[in-house]
N, C-alpha and C positions, 0 to 999 in steps of 0.2 A: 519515496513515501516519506513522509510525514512531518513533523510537527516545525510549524515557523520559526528558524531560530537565526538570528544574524552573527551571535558569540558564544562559547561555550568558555565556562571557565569552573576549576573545581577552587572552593575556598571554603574558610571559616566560617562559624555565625560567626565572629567577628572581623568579617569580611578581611582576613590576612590570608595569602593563601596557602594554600593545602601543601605544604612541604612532603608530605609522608607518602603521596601517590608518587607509583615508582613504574616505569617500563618495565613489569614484570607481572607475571599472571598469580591467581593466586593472594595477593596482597589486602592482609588479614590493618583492620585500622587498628591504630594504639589507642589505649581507653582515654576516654579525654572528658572533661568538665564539660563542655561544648560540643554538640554533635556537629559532623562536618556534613556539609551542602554539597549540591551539582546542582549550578545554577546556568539556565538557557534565556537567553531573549526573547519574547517572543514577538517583539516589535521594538523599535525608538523608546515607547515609551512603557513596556512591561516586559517585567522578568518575574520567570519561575523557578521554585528549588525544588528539589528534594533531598530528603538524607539518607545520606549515604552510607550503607550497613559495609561493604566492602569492594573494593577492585579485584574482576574475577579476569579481567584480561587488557592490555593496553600493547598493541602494536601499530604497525604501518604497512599497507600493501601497497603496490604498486600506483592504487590509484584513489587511498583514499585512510586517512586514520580509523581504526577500527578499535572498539571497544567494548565490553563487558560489565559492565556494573548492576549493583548487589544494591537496589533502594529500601528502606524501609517498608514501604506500603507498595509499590509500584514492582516486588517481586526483581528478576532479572532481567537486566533490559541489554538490549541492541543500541549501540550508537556509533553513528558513520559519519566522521569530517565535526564532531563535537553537537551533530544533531539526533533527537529521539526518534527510533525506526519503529521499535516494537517493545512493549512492556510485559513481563509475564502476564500480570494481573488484568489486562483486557485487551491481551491481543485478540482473542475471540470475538470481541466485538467490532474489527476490521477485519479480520480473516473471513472471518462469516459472512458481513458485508459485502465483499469481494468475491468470495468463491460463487456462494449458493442461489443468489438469483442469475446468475451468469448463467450457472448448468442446468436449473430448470428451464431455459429460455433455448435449449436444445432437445428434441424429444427423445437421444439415445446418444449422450456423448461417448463416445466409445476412446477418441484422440487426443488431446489438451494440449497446448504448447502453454508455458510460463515463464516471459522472459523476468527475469531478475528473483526475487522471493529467495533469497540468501538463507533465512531463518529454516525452511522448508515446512513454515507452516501454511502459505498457501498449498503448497502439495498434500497437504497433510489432511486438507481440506475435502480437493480435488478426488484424492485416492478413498475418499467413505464411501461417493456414488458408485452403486456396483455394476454399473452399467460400461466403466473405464477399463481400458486393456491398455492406454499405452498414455503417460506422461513424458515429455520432454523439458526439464527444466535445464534454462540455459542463464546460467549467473556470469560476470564478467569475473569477478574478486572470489578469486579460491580464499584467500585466509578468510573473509567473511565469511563464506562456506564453512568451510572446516572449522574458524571458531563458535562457530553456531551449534553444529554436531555436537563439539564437547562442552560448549557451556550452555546451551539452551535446549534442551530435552525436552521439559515441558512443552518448547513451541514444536518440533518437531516429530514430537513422538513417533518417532521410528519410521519416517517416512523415508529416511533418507536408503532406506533396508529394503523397502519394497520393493518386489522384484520389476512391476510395472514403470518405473521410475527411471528415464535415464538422466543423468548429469551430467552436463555438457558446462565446462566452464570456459566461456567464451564472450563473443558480445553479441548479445542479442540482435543488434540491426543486422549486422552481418550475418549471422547465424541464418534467420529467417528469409532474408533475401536469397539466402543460396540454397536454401530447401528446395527437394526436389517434388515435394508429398504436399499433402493438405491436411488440415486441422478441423475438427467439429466446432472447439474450445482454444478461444487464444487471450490469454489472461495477460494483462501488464500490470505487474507487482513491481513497480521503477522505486527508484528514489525519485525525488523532486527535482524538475530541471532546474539548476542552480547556474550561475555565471561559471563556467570551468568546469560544469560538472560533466562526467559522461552520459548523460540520460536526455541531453534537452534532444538530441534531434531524433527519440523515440517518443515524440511527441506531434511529431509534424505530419501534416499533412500527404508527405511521399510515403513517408512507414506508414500510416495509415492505409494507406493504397495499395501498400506490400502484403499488409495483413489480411486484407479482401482477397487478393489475388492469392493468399495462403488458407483460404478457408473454403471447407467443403460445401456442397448446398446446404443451406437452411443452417448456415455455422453462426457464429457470433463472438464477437469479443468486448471485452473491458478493459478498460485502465484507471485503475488509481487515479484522480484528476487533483491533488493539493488539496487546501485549504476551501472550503466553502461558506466561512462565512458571512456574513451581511458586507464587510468591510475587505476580506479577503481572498471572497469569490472570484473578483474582476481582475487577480494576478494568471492563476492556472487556469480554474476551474469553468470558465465561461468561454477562457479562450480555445480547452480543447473541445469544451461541447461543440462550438462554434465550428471547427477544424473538424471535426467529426461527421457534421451533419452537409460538411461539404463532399465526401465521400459515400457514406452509407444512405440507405433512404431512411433508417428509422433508428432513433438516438434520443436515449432514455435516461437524461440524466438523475441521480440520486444520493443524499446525502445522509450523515449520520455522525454523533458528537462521538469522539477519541479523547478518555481522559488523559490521559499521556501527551498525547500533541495539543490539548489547551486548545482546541478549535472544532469546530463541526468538520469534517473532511467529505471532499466531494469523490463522487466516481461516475460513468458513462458507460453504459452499455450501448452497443450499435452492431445491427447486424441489416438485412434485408427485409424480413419477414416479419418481426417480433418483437413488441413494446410489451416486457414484462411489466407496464407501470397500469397493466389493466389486467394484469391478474387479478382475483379477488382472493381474500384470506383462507376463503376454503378452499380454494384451488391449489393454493399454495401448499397448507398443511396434507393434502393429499397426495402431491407431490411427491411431498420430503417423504410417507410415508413407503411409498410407492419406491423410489431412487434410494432410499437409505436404507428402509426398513421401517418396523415403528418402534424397536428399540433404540435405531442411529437418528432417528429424527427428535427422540425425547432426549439424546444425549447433545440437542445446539441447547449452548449456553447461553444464546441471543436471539440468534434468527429463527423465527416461523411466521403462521400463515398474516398473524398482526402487525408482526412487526416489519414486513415486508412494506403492505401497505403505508405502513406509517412513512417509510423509507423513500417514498416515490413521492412523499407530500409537502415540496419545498414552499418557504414563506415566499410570500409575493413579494419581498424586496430581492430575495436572491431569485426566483424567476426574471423578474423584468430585466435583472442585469444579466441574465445570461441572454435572453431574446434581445437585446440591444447591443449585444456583442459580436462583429462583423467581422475579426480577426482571423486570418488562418494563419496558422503557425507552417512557419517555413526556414529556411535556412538564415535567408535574409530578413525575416521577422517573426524571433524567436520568441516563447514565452518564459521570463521566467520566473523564478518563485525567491522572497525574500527581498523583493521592493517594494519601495512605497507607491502602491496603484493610486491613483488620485480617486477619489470617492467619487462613484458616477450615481450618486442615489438622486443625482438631480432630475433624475430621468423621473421619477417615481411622483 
């Protein structure tokens, strides 16, 4: 997941850079005339900052640079390989995106599999419906795990304690293919498949095929799908609908703006039976009433019965490029994210 970035670099406002960030957690900034930036690309030709209150964590696991940062306005955030995962300040408005029409679009999820969601606030998500007895989350990168636990609370809130919860740190393709059980709920909270990253072939076409054959009657899943913009759609986000709608009979794509990632971000729901994109509002809000309660239903900080619909109502320059998009993602024609797709708006 998330946000388009081809460099990551910490520096000055006066673009010198940041000498004082140190390989160690904790790392309080010295006071300065100048407030110090974390600045990401989000393209060729744009870059974002923000500033940067402190370094709460900087290591390296096995498979990826892993990071903690303290921004001014953007709260604490997740960043993995020098890109933004999750931001305190609206992860709720991806989490919520991701979890809540997924589990309404099952009439009694009782199972959930969630491959990746390091932070544990998909789980976090997952575990309000009281309808669930069993999560299995399966992350590859323990230190992302475990630095999440201790610097990111707010996203986790004690999910990771639940007794419904189990932890499997491993890799998800494998994981799933070797399952011997089925799922109601199969959630993909990935990173972005990047060139070298470990996530692109949980995008293809065969794990797709895995994840059917991993799902109970009337089950469903979703994945994170990238970027959705007018301009960015036609990297990821068109290409899994696409790859999606090769597998399943019914595939409900939908999107929604992440201020942290600087883009609309897309996602895919697909199952057999069920296009949540014809719920109505009050179907919805009944729902959450119903699966949450009506005190856990006034406590989404995003999603309910409007703003579902709104969810499901792409502009017609990102429709026609996703319906014009004839890709399956496959081994040997991988999708992936942080290139320049050529603008196919010609279609339009």
């Amino acid at each position: 997941k998330k946000n388009a970035a081809f460099s990551f670099s910490l520096k000055q406002a006066t673009e010198q850079p940041c000498k004082h960030v140190m390989n160690s957690t904790q790392t309080p900034l010295p006071l300065s005339t100048s407030p110090t930036w974390c600045s990401e690309d989000v393209n060729d030709d744009t870059k974002v900052s923000w500033r940067l209150d402190k370094v709460l964590f900087k290591g390296k696991s096995p498979f990826q640079q892993v990071e903690v940062f303290k921004f001014h306005t953007l709260g604490r955030c997740l960043m993995l390989d020098g890109k933004m995962q999750s931001a305190e300040e609206d992860e709720h408005i991806y989490h919520e995106t991701l979890v809540h029409p997924t589990m309404l679009c099952h009439p009694n999820p009782k199972t959930v599999f969630i491959g990746g969601g390091g932070e544990g606030a998909t789980a976090r998500e997952v575990l309000r419906f009281k309808s669930v007895e069993k999560v299995v989350m399966v992350d590859i990168d323990e230190m992302a795990v475990n630095v999440s636990k201790e610097f990111l609370p707010d996203h986790h809130q004690g999910s990771f304690d639940d007794r419904r919860l189990e932890l499997v740190i491993d890799d998800a393709k494998t994981y799933l293919e070797n399952y011997e059980g089925t799922f109601d709920v199969i959630i993909f909270d990935l990173a972005d498949p990047i060139v070298g990253g470990p996530c692109v072939m949980l995008y293809s076409a065969d794990y797709y095929k895995t994840a059917l054959s991993k799902l109970s009657p009337g089950g469903v899943i979703v994945t994170q799908s990238g970027p959705a913009g007018p301009v960015s759609c036609v990297e990821v986000f068109a290409p899994v609908y696409s790859t999606l709608r090769s597998v399943f009979k019914k595939v409900s794509p939908y999107m929604n703006y992440v201020p942290s990632f600087c883009d609309s971000y897309g996602f895919n729901i697909a199952s057999e039976t069920t296009d949540p994109a014809k719920f109505t509002a009050e179907q919805v809000d009944a729902m959450l009433k119903e699966r949450l309660g009506e005190e856990g239903a006034k406590a989404n900080l995003y999603y309910d019965g409007e703003t579902h619909v709104h969810l499901f109502h792409l502009p017609r320059i990102v429709r026609v490029q996703l319906e014009a998009c004839k890709t399956i993602i496959s081994e040997e024609t991988p999708a992936y994210h942080y290139t320049r797709a050529a603008e196919s708006s010609e279609s339009l």
